[in-house]
C-alpha positions as CSV (number, residue, x, y, z in Angstrom):
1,X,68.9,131.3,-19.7
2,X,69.2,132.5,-22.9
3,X,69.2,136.4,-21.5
4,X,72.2,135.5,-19.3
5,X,73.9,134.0,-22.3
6,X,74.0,136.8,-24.7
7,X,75.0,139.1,-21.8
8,X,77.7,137.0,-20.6
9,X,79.1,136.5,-24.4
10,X,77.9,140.3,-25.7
11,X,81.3,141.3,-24.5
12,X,79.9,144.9,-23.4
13,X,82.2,144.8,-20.2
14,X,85.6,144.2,-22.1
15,X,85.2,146.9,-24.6
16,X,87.7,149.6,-25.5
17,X,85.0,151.9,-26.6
18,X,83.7,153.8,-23.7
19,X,80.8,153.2,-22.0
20,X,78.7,155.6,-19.9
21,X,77.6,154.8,-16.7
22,X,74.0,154.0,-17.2
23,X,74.8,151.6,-20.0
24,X,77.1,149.9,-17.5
25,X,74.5,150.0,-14.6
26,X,72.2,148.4,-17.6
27,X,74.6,145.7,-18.0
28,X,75.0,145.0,-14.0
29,X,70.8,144.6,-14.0
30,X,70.8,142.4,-16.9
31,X,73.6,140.1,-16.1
32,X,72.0,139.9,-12.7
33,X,68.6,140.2,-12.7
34,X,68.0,137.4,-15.5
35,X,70.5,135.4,-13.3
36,X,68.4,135.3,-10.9
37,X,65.1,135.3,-13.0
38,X,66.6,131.9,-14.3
39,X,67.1,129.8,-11.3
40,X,63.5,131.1,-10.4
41,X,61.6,129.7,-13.5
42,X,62.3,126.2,-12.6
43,X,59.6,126.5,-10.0
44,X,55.9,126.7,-10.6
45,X,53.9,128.8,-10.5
46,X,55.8,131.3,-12.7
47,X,56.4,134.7,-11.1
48,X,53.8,137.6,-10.7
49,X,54.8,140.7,-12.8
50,X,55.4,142.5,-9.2
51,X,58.0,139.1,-8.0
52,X,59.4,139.2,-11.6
53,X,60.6,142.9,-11.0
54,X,61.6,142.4,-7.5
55,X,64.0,139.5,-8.5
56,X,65.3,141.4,-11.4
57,X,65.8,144.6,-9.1
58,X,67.4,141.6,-6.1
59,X,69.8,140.3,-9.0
60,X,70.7,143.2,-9.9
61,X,71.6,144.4,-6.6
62,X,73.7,141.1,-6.1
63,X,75.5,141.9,-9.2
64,X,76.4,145.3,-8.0
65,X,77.7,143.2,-4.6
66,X,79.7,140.8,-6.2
67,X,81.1,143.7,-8.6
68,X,81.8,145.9,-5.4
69,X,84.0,143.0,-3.5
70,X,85.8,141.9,-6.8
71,X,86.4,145.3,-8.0
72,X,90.5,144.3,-7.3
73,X,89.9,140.8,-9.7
74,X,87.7,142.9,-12.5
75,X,90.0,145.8,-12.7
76,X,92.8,143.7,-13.3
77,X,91.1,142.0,-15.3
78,X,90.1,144.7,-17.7
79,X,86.6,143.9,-16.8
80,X,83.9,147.4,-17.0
81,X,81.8,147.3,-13.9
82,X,79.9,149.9,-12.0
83,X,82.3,149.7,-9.5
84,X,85.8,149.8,-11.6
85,X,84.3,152.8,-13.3
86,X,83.7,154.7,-10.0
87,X,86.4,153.4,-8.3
88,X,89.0,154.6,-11.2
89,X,87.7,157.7,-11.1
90,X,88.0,158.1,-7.1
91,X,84.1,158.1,-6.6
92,X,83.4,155.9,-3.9
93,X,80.7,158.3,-2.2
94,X,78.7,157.7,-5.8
95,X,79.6,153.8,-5.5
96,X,77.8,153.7,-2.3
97,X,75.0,156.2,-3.3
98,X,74.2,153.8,-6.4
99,X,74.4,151.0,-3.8
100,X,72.2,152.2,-1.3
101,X,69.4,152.9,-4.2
102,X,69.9,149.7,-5.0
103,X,69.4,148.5,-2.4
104,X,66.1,150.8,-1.5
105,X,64.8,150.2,-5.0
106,X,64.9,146.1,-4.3
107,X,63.2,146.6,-0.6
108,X,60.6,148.6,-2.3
109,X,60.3,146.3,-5.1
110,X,60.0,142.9,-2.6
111,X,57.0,144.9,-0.4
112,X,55.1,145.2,-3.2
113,X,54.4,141.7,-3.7
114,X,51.0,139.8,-3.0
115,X,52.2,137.2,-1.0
116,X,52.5,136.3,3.0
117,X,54.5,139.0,5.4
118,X,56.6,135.8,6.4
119,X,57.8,134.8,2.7
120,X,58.7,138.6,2.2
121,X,60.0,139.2,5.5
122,X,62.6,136.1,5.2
123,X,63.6,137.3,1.6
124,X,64.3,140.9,2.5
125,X,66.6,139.0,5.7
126,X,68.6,137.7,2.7
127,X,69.1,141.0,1.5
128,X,69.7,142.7,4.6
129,X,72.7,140.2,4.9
130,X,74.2,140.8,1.6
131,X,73.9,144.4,2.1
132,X,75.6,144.5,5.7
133,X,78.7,142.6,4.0
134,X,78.8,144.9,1.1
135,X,78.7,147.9,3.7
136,X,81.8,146.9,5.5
137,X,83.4,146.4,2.1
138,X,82.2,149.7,0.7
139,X,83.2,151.4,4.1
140,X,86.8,150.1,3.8
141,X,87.0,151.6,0.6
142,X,86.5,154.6,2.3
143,X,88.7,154.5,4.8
144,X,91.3,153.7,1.9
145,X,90.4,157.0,-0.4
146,X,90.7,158.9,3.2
147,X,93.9,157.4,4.0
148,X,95.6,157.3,0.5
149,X,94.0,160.5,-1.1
150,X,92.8,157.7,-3.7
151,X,91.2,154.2,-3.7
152,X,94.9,152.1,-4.2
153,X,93.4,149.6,-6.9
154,X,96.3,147.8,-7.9
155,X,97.6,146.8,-4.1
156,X,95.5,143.7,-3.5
157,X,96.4,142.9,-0.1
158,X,95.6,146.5,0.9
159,X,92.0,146.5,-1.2
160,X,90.7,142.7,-0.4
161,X,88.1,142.9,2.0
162,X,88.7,139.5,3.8
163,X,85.7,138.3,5.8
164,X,87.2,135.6,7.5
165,X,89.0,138.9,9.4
166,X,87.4,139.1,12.6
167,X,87.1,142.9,12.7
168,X,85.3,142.6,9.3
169,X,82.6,140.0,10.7
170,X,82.2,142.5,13.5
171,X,81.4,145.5,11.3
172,X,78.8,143.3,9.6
173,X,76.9,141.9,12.6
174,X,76.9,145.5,13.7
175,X,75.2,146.5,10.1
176,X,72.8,143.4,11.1
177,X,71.8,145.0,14.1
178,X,70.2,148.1,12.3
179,X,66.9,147.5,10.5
180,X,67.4,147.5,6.7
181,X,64.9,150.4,6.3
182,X,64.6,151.7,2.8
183,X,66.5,155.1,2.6
């Protein structure tokens, strides 16, 4: 808890200073990796080193989720995310690079721990979901540089994935389909 809080209150994200992007992907593991870590210590046994760094890594790629559907809120917002830093310079093909190692980096990290195929299997069934939804989102953003020539960041109606959009719930069950893989 104590982790979360002096990331939450360090105020890295609303600087004026820049910030490189690793610094910024530093800040997107921390804020939620120990999110996650946190809920997780109030059950025994504590985590194995090898389930310590897989939640880290699956916070860390929920962070980078919940930054890539709220880029509209953070940007306005003034708010220095992964995602507001490639978005404002027209690099969504890096945004979803980063994602997609993300998202291989947390498979990987889940596989390696010593526990039973079913408890592993259902976690990385969690993941698989938030990455389908993050897809669609990611792939409308795409369709939105294509369109546009740039990603329009200040039209929220035109950036706003929706979900409760059937087309969008389409896409996703069509990203459920595929197995999550790790590449």
């Amino acid at each position: 808890m104590h982790q979360v809080f002096n990331v939450e209150t360090a105020g890295r994200q609303q600087t004026s200073n820049a910030i490189d992007l690793a610094e910024v992907d530093k800040i997107t593991r921390e804020k939620g990796g120990y999110s996650v870590l946190m809920f997780r210590m109030v059950h025994e046994p504590l985590p194995s080193p090898a389930e310590y760094e897989a939640l880290l890594e699956f916070g860390h790629l929920i962070q980078y989720c919940d930054d890539i559907f709220d880029l509209w809120f953070d940007q306005q917002s003034s708010t220095i995310t992964l995602a507001t830093t490639l978005a404002e310079t027209g690099d969504i093909d890096q945004m979803m690079r980063q994602f997609k190692h993300q998202k291989t980096v947390t498979v990987r990290a889940f596989r390696r721990i010593d526990a039973p195929a079913y408890r592993i299997e259902t976690a990385l069934c969690v993941v698989h979901y938030i990455v389908a939804i993050t897809l669609v989102c990611l792939r409308h953003y795409q369709v939105l540089q294509q369109r546009h020539g740039i990603l329009p960041i200040n039209e929220r109606k035109t950036i706003v994935v929706d979900m409760e959009k059937w087309g969008n719930r389409l896409r996703t069950a069509w990203e459920l389909i595929k197995p999550i893989g790790v590449n």
